[in-house]
C-alpha positions as CSV (number, residue, x, y, z in Angstrom):
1,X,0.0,0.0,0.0
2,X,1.7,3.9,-1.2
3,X,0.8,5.9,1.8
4,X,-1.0,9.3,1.8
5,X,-0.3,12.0,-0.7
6,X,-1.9,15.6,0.3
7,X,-3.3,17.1,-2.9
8,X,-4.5,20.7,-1.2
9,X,-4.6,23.9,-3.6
10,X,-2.8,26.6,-1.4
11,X,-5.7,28.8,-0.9
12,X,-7.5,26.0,1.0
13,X,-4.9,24.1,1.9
14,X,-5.8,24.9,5.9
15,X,-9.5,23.9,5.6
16,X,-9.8,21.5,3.2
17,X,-7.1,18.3,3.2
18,X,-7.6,16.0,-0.1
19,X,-5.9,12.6,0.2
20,X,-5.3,10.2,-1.7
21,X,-4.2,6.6,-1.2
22,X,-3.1,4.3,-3.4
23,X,-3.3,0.2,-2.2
24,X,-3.2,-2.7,-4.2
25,X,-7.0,-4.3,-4.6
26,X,-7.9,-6.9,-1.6
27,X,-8.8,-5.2,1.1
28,X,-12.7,-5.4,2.9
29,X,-14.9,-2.8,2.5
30,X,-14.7,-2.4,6.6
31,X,-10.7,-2.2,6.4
32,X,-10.7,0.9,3.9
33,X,-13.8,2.7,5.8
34,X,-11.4,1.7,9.5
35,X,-8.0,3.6,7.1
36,X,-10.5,6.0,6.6
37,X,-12.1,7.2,9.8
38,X,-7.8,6.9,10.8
39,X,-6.4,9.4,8.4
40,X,-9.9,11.9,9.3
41,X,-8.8,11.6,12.9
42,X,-5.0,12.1,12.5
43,X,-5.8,15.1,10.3
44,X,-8.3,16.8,13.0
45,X,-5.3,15.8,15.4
46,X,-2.6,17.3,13.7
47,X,-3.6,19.8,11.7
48,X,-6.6,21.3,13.3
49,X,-9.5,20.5,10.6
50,X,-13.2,19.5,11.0
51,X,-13.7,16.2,9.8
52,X,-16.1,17.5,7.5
53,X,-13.5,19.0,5.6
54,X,-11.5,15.7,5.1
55,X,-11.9,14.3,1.6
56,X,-10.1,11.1,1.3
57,X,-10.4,9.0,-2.1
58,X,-8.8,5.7,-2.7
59,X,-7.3,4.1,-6.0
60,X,-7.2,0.3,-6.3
61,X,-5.3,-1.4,-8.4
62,X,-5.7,-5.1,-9.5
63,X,-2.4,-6.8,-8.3
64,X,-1.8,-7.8,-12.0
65,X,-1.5,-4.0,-12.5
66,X,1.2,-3.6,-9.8
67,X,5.0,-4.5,-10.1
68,X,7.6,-4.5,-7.8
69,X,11.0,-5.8,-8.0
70,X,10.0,-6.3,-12.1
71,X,7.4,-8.7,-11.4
72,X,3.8,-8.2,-11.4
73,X,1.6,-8.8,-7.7
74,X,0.6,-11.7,-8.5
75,X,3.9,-13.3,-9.7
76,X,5.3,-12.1,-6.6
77,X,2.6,-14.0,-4.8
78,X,2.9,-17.6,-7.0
79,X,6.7,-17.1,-6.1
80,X,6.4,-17.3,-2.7
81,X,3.7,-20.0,-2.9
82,X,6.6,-22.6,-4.2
């Protein structure tokens, strides 16, 4: 999973935090929301914003469209089957 990347345009940068997250496909619908309610808290925490303000947006990818290391997700996952 990348971790968090602020996208904020500077006037509203202090009101309203955009994040995006980009994970590899797999996870429940519960563990995302969980992530979710996470990041809104640690950004009320840290940064002083209503919650309300928080926009958070995730990007899935299908492991077959992930590489690292030059192979793909899900040859990385039949390698470590064997």
């Amino acid at each position: 999973m990348t971790i968090v990347n602020g996208r904020c345009s500077a006037a509203r940068e202090r009101k309203m935090p955009e994040i995006t997250v980009s994970m590899a496909e797999g996870r429940t619908d519960e563990q995302k929301a969980g992530m979710m309610r996470d990041i809104t808290q640690a950004l009320v925490k840290n940064l002083g914003v209503d919650a309300d303000a928080v926009v958070i947006q995730i990007n899935e990818a299908p492991l077959r469209h992930k590489m690292k290391g030059g192979k793909t997700f899900v040859e990385r996952a039949a390698a470590a089957k064997k």
